[in-house]
C-alpha positions as CSV (number, residue, x, y, z in Angstrom):
1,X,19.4,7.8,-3.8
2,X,16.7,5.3,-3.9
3,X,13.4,5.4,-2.5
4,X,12.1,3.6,0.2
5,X,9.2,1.9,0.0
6,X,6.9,3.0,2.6
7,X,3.3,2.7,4.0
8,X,1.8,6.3,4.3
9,X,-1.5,7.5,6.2
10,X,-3.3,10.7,7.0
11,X,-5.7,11.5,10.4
12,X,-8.8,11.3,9.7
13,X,-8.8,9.7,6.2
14,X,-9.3,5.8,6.1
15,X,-7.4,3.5,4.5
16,X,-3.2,2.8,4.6
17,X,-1.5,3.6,1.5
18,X,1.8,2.3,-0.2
19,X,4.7,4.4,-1.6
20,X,8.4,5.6,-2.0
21,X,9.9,8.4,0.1
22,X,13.3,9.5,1.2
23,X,13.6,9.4,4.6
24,X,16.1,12.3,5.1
25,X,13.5,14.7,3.1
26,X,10.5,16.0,5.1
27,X,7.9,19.0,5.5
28,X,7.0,20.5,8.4
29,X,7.7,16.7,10.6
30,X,5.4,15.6,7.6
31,X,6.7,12.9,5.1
32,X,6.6,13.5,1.2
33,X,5.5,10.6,-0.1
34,X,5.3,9.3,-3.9
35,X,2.8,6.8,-5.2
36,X,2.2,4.6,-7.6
37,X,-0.9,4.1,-9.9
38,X,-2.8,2.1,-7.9
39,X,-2.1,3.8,-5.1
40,X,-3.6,7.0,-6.0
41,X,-6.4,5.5,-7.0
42,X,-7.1,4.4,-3.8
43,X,-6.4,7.4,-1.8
44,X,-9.2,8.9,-4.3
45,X,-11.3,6.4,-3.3
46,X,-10.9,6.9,0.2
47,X,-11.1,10.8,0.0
48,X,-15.0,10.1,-1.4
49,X,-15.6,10.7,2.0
50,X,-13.7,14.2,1.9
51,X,-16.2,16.7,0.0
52,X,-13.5,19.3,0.6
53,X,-10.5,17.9,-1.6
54,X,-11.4,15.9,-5.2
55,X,-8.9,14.4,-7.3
56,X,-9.0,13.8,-11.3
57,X,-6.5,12.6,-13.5
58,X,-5.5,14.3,-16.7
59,X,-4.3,11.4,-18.8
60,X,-3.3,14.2,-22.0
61,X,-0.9,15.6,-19.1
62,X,-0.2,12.2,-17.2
63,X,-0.9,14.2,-14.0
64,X,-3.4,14.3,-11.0
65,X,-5.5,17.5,-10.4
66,X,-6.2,18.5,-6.6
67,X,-8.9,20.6,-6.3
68,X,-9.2,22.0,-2.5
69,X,-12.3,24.1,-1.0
70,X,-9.9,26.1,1.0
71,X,-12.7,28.3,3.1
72,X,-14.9,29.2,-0.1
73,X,-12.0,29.9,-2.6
74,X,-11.2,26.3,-4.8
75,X,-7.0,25.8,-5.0
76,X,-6.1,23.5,-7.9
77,X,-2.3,21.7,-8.0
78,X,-1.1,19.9,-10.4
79,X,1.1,16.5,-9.9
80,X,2.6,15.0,-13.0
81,X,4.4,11.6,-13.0
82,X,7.6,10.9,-13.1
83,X,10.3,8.3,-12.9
84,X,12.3,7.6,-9.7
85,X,15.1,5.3,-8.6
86,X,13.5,3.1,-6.0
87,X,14.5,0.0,-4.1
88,X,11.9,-2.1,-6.9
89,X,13.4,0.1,-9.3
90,X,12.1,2.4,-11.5
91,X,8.8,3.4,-10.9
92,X,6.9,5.5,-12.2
93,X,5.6,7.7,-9.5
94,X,3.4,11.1,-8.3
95,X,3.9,13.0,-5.1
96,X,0.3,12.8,-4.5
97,X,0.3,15.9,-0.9
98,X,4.3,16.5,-0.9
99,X,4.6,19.9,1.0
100,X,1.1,19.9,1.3
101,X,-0.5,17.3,3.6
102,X,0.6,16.0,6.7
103,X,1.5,12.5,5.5
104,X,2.5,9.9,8.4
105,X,5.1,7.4,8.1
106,X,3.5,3.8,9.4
107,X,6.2,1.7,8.4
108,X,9.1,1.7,6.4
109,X,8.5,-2.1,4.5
110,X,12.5,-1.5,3.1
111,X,13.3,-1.4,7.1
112,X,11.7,-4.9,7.6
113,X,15.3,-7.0,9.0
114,X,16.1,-10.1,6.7
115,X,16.6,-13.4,7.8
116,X,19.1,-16.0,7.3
117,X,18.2,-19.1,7.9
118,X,20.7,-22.3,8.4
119,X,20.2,-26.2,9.2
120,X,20.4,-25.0,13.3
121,X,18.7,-21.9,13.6
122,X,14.8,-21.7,14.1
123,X,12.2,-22.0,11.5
124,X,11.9,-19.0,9.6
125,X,9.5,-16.4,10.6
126,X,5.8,-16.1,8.2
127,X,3.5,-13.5,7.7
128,X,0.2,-13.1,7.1
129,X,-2.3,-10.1,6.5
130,X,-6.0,-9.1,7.2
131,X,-7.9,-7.3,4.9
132,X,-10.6,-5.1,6.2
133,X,-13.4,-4.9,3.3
134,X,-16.0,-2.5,2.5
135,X,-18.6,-4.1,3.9
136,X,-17.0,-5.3,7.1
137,X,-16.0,-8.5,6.3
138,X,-12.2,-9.4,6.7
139,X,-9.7,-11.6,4.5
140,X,-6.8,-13.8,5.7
141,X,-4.2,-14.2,3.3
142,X,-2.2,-17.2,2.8
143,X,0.8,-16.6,4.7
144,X,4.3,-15.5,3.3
145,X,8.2,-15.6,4.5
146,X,9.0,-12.0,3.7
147,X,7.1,-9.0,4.4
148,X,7.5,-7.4,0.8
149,X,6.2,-10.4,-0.9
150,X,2.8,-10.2,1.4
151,X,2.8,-6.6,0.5
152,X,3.2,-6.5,-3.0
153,X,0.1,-9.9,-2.9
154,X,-2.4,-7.0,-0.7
155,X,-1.1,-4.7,-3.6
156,X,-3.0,-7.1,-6.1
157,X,-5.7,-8.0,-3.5
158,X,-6.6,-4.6,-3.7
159,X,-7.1,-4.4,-7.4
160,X,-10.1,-6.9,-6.9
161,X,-11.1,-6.1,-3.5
162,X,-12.7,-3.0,-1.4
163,X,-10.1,-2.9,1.0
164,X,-10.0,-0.4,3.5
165,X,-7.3,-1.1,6.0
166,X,-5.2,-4.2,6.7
167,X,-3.1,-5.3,9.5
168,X,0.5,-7.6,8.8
169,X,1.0,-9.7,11.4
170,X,3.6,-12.6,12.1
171,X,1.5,-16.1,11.8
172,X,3.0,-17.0,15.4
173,X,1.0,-13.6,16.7
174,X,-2.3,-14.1,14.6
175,X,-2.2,-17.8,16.1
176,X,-2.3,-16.4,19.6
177,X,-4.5,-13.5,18.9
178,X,-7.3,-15.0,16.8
179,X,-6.4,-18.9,16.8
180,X,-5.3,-18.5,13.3
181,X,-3.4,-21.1,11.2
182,X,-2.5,-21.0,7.5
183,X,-5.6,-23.4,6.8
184,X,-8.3,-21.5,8.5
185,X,-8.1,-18.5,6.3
186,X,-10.8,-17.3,4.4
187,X,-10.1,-17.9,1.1
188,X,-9.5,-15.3,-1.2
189,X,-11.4,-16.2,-5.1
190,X,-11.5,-13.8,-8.1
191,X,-14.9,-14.8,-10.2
192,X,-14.1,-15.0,-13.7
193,X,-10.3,-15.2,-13.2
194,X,-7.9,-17.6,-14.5
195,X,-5.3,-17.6,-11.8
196,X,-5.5,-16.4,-8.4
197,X,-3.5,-13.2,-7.1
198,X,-0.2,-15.5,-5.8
199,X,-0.2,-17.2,-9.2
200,X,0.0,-14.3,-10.8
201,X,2.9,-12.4,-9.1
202,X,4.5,-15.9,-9.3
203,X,4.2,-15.6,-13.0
204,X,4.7,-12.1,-13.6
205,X,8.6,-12.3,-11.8
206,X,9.0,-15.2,-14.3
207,X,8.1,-13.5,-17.2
């Protein structure tokens, strides 16, 4: 079966996290997620703020070490990567808290309904995101006409970004809510890059 892309979170950790699950498989009401790369690398940034629980990765073992202060006595788990048959196909991937963390299902991106679109029906629906930074500033980005596309451009953002939580939102509702239209965005420029982050997943599908 293929996995589902998915965007995971746990209470009382920031930060919303992108992965694969199946979602007939659970622990204890829990979800057991798998993440890419870049994905644990930003749970481990956001779990700076967790003294309790570090995480290093072993690249002679291609695994992530958990190391847990469970009351005084330090439990180390090991998560290799492997490959898994996913709805972006195969990905290389590490169950980063399966059957161990409560992991919370926010939405299932693989869910999101198409549209199809003809010369009577409406104008199709865009999307947009808002990054939350570091520092408290937040990021429009340009808008997009699928969900998956937007995610997989916050998926980049976040390799040149601090983000710490974003919100997807249909243009149409970010209009009403905050009087936002595709031009008032903050622009989003990498210093000392030769293309910006939609140029590159343009060119990267083309290659």
């Amino acid at each position: 079966m293929e996995l589902t892309k998915t965007v995971f979170y746990l209470e009382g950790v920031d930060g919303r996290f992108i992965g694969y699950e199946d979602p007939t498989h659970g622990w204890n009401g829990a979800a057991i997620p798998y993440f890419p790369r870049e994905s644990v690398d930003a749970i481990i940034r956001s779990f700076d703020s967790v003294p309790e629980v570090s995480i290093l990765y072993d690249r002679s073992k291609d695994a992530y070490i958990i190391i847990e202060d469970m009351n005084g006595e330090m439990e180390r788990t090991g998560v290799e990567g492997l490959d898994y048959e996913t709805v972006d196909g195969v990905r290389h991937l590490y169950c980063i808290g399966g059957w161990e963390w409560l992991w919370i299902v926010e939405t299932r991106i693989s869910d999101k309904p198409k549209f199809n679109v003809n010369l009577t029906s409406k104008p199709k629906e865009t999307y947009v995101g808002f990054l939350i930074l570091s520092d408290g500033s937040v990021k429009a980005t340009p808008t997009f006409t699928t969900i998956p596309t937007l995610n997989e451009y916050i998926g980049e953002a976040r390799r040149y970004w601090d983000v710490t939580d974003y919100k997807v939102m249909t243009s149409e509702e970010a209009k009403r809510r905050f009087g936002y239209s595709e031009h008032s965005g903050s622009k989003m420029s990498y210093p000392n890059r030769s293309m910006n982050i939609k140029n590159r997943i343009k060119r990267r599908r083309l290659l």
